[in-house]
C-alpha positions as CSV (number, residue, x, y, z in Angstrom):
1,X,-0.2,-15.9,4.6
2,X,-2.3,-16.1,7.5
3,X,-1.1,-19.7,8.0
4,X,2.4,-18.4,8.0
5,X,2.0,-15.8,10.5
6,X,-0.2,-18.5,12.6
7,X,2.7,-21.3,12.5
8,X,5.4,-18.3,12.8
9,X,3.7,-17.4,16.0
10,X,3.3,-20.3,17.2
11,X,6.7,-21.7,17.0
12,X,8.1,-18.3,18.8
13,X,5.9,-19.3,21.7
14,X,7.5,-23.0,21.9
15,X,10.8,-21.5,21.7
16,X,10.0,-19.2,24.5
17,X,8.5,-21.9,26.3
18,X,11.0,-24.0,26.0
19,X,13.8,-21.6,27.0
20,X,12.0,-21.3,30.6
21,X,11.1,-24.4,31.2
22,X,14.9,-25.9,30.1
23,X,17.1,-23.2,31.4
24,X,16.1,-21.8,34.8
25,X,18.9,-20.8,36.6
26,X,20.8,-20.8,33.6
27,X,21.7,-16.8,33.6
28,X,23.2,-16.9,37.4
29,X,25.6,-20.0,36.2
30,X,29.4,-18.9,38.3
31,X,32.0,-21.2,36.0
32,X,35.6,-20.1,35.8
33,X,36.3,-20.3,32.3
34,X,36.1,-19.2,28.5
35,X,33.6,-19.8,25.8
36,X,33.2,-18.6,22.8
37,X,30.6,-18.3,20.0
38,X,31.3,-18.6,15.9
39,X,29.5,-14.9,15.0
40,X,26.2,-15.0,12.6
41,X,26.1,-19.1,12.9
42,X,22.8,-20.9,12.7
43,X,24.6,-23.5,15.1
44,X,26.6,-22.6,18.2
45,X,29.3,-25.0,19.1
46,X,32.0,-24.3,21.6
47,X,35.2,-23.5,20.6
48,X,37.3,-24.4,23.6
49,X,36.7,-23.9,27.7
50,X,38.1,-25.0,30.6
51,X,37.1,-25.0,34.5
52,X,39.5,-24.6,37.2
53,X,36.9,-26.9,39.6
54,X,34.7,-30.2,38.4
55,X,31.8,-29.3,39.8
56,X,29.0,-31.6,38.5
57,X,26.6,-28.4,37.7
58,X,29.1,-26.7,35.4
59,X,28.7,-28.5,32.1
60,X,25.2,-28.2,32.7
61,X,25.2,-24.1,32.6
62,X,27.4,-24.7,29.8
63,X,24.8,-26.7,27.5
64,X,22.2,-24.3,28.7
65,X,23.7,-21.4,27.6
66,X,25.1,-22.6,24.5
67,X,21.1,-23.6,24.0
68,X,19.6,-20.4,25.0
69,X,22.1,-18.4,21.7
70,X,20.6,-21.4,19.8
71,X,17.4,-20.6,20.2
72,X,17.8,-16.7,20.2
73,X,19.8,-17.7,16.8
74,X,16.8,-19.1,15.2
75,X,14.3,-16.8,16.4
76,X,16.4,-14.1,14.5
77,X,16.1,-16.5,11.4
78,X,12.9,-17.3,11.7
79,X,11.9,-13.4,11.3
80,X,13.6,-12.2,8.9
81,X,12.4,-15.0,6.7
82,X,8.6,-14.1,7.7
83,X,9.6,-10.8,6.8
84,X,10.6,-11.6,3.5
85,X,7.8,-13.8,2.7
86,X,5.4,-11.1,3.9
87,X,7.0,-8.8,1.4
88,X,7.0,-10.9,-1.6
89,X,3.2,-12.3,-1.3
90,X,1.5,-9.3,-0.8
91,X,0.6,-7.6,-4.0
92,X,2.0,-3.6,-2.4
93,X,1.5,-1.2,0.4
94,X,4.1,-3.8,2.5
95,X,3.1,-1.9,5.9
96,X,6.5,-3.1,8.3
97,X,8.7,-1.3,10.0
98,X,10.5,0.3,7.3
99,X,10.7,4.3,7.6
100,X,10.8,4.9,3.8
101,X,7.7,4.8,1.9
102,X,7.6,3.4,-1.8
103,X,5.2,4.4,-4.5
104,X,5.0,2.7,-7.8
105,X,4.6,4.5,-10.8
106,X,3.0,3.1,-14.4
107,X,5.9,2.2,-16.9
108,X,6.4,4.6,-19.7
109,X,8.6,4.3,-22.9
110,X,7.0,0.8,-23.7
111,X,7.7,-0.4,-27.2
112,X,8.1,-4.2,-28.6
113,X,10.8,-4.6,-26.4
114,X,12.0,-2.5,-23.9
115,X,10.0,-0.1,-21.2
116,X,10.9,2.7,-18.5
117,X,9.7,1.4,-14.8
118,X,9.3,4.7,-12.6
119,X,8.6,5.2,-9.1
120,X,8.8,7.4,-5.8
121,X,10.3,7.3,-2.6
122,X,9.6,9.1,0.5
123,X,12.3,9.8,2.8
124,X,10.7,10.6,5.9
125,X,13.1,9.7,8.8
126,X,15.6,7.8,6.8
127,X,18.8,9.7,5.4
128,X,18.9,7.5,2.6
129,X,17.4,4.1,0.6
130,X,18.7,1.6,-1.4
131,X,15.9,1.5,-4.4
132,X,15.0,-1.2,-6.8
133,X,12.3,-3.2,-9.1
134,X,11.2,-6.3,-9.5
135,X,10.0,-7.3,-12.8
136,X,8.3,-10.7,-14.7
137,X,5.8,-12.0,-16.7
138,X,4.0,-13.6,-13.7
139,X,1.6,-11.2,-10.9
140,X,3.0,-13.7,-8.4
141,X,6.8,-14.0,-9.2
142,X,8.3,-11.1,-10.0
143,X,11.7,-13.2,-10.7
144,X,13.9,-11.0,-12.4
145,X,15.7,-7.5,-10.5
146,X,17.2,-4.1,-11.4
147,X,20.1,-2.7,-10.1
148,X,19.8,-1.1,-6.8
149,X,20.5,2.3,-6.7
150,X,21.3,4.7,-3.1
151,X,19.1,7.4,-3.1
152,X,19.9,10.5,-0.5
153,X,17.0,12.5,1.1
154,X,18.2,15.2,-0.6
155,X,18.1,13.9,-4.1
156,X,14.8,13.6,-6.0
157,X,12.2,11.4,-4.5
158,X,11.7,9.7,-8.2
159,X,13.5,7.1,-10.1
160,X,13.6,4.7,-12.8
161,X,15.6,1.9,-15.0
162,X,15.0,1.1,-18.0
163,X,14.7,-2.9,-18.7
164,X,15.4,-4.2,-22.1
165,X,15.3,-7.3,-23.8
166,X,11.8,-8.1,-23.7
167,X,9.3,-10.3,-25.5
168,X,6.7,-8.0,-28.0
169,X,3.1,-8.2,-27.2
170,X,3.6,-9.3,-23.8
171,X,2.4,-8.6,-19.8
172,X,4.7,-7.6,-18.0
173,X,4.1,-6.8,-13.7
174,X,6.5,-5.1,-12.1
175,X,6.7,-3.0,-8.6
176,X,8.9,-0.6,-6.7
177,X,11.3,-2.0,-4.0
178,X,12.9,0.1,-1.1
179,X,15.4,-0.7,1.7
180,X,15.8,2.3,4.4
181,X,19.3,2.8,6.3
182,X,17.7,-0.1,8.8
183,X,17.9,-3.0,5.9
184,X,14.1,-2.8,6.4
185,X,12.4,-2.9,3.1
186,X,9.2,-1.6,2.1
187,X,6.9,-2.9,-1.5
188,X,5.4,-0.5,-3.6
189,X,1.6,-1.8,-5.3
190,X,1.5,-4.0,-8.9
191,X,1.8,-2.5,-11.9
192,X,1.4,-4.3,-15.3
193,X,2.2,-2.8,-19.3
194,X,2.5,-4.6,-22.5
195,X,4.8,-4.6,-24.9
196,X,3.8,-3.2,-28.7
197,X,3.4,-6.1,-31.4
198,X,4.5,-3.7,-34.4
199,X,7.3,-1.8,-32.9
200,X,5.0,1.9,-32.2
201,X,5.2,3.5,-28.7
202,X,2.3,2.0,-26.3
203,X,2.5,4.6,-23.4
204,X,0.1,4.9,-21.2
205,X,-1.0,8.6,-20.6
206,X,-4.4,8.7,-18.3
207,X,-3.6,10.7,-14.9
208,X,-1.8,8.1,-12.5
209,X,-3.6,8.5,-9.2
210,X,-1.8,6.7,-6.0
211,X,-3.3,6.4,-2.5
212,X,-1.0,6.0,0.2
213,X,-1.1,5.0,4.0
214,X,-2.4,7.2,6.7
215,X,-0.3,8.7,9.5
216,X,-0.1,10.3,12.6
217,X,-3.3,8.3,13.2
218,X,-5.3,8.8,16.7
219,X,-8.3,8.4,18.6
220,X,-10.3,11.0,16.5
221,X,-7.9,12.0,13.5
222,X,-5.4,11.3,10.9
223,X,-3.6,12.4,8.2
224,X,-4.4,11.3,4.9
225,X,-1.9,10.8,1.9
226,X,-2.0,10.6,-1.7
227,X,-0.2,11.5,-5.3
228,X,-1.7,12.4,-8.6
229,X,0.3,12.4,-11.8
230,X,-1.8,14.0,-14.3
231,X,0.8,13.1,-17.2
232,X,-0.6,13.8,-20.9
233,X,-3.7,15.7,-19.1
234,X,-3.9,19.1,-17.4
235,X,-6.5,21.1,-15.2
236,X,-6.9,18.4,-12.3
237,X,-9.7,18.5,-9.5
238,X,-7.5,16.5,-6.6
239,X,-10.3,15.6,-3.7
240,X,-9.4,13.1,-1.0
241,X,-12.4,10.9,-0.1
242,X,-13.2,8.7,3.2
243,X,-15.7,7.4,5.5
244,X,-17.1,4.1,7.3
245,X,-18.4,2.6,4.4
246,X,-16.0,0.8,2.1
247,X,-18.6,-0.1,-0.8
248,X,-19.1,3.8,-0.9
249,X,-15.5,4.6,-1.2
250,X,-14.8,2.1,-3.5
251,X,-17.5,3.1,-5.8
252,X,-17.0,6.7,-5.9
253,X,-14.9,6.6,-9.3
254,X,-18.1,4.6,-11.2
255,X,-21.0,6.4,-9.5
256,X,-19.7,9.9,-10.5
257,X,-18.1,12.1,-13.2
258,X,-17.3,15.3,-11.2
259,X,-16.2,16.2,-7.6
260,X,-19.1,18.3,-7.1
261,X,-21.4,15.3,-8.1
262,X,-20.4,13.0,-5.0
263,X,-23.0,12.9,-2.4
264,X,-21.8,13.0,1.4
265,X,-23.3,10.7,3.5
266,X,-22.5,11.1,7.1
267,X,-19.9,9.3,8.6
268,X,-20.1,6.8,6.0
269,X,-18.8,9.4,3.3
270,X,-17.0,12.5,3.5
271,X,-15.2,14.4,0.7
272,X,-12.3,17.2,0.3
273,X,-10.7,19.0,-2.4
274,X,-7.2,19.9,-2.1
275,X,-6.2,21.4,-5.6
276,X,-8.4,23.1,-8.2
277,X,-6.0,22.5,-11.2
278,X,-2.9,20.3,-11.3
279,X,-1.3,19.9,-14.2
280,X,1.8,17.6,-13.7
281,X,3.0,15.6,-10.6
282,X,1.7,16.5,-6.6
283,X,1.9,15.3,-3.2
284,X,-1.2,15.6,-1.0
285,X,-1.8,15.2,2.9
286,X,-4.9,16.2,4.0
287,X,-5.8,15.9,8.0
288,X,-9.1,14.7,9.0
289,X,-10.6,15.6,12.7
290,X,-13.6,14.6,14.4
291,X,-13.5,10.6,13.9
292,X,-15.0,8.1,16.3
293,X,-12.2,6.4,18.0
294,X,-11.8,2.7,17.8
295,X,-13.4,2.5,14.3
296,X,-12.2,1.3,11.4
297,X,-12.1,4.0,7.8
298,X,-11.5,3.8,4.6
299,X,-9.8,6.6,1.8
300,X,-8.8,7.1,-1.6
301,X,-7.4,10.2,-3.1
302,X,-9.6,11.1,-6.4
303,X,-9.3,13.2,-9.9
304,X,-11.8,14.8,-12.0
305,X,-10.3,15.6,-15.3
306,X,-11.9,16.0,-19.2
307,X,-10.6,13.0,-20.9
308,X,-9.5,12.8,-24.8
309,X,-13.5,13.1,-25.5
310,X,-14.1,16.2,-23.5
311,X,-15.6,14.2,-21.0
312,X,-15.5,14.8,-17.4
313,X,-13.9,11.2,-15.3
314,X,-13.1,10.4,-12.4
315,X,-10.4,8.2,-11.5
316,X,-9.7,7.0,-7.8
317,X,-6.6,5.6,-6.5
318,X,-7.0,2.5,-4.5
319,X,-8.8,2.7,-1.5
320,X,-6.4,2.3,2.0
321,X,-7.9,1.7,5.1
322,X,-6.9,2.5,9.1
323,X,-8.3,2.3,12.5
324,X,-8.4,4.8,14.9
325,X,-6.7,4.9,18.4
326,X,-9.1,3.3,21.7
């Protein structure tokens, strides 16, 4: 992907490169005339003129123009195919410049061959979303699509569809898709289940924990986001987590059983509860003050909870990272 954005930016530069260097002048060209351009085209060709005088520099504005919209043209191309390809290699979290946020949820109803795919959208500035999945047997083509669905901000955030036809005892991946009122899309993480072998329900019921982006980042704070779903469990400790270090954030989940076991450490760890007993579905936010500016952070949003043993766990959602404001 790297590669892709390097070539992608490189190629805008030769365009706009090329646009000075072949068409100065090109804006104050004074032809009597018409000209007129096919709309949404990849190639621009004139569909009729005329010129009232035969001045030698008037076919050459002409040309130039009809280069410039060629150029601009594939420009526009050019980006929204980057923009898809972005979307579809990275595994989730698809940071653009869509306004909706999409959070995918783990797939529920499985049997030998069918299963529930769930997941959540957040509105924020967008009145509505268009809202999908992709689904295959393959982490790195998701080839196969649900139907999209509109989704007001003032319906429920969640949503689901139910895909059938399936092969038993098989992996299946699967993420949450999103388009805002802007057709700009935004990718929910990875998800995986497998299909039952014998035809019995294979559901999986351990607390769903999902870390989402920051916002309202600055030059000493933030605002940190997350969502528990406790499902088949109840009595949740939700804590957010952050600091410098990443190994520490990372590890949190395997070096502890309880909230009140994890050990602060500075800058490099830092740790917040914000309920004392979930049972069911929440939203968190939690802002954090007193950061060093220009520095990079990293956060998860944890769960302590007795498991099916009576044994206190912890289970972390992944950990996100940001940087704060110079």
């Amino acid at each position: 992907m790297n590669s892709l954005r390097q070539k992608g930016a490189a190629f805008f530069g030769v365009l706009m490169l090329t646009a000075m260097v072949a068409l100065p002048g090109a804006a104050h060209a004074n032809y009597d005339g018409y000209y007129y351009l096919p709309v949404g085209s990849t190639y621009v060709q004139p569909y009729g003129y005329q010129y009232q005088s035969g001045s030698q520099y008037q076919n050459q504005y002409q040309n130039q123009y009809q280069y410039l919209v060629y150029l601009m043209q594939l420009v526009q191309q050019l980006q929204r195919q980057l923009s898809e390809l972005q979307g579809h290699n990275y595994g989730g979290g698809y940071d653009g410049n869509s306004e909706i946020e999409i959070t995918t949820r783990s797939a529920t109803d499985i049997d030998d061959d069918s299963a529930r795919l769930r997941g959540d959208v957040d509105f924020n500035s967008s009145d509505y979303a268009y809202v999908w999945f992709e689904w295959g047997e393959d982490e790195d083509d998701l080839d196969e699509e649900t139907s999209r669905i509109r989704r007001d901000d003032d319906e429920d955030e969640d949503f689901s569809a139910r895909i059938t036809h399936l092969d038993d005892d098989t992996k299946y991946y699967f993420r949450a898709v999103g388009e805002d009122e802007d057709d700009e899309k935004d990718y929910g993480s990875i998800r995986s289940f497998r299909t039952d072998d014998n035809g019995h329900s294979n559901n999986d019921d351990e607390p769903e924990v999902d870390t989402n982006r920051a916002r309202d980042i600055t030059d000493d704070s933030a605002e940190l986001n997350g969502e528990v779903d406790m499902n088949d469990f109840d009595n949740g400790i939700v804590f957010f987590v952050w600091g410098q270090d990443e190994n520490q954030i990372d590890d949190v989940e395997d070096d502890y059983d309880t909230y009140s076991d994890v050990d602060e450490d500075g800058d490099d760890l830092q740790k917040h509860r914000v309920d004392s007993n979930l049972d069911g579905h929440a939203s968190y936010r939690l802002d954090v003050n007193g950061l060093d500016d220009n520095t990079d952070y990293y956060f998860a949003i944890c769960i302590e909870y007795e498991d099916e043993d009576n044994d206190d766990v912890l289970s972390c959602g992944s950990t996100e990272d940001f940087e704060t404001d110079n």
